[in-house]
C-alpha positions in Angstrom: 90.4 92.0 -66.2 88.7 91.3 -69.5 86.7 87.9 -70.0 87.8 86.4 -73.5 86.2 83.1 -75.2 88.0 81.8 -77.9 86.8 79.1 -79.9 90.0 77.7 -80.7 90.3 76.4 -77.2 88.0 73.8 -75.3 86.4 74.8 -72.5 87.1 72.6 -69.4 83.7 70.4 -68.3 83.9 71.9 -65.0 80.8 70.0 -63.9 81.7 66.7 -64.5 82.9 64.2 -61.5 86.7 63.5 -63.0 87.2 67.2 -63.1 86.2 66.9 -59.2 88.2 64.0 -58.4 91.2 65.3 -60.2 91.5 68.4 -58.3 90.9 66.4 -55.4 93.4 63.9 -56.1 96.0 67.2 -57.0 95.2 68.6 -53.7 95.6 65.5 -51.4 98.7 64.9 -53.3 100.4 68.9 -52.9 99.3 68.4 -49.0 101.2 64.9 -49.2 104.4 66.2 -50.3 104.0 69.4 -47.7 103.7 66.9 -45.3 106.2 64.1 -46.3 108.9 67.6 -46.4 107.4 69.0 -42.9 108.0 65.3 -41.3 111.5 64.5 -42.8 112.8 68.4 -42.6 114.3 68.1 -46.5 
């Protein structure tokens, strides 16, 4: 696969906390709704 940078796009600030705490947040909220599914067999 080729790498491609175009500078009509932003780059995400991958170093920056909120970036962190977002994925977190999106992660504990995808294992919440596995779980809240799992539990109540929907």
């Amino acid at each position: 696969m080729t790498h491609w940078h175009d500078t009509m796009v932003d780059q995400p600030d991958t170093s920056s906390a909120a970036y962190a705490a977002g994925w977190t947040i999106s992660g504990l909220a995808v294992f919440g709704v596995v779980v809240c599914v799992w539990v109540l067999g929907i």
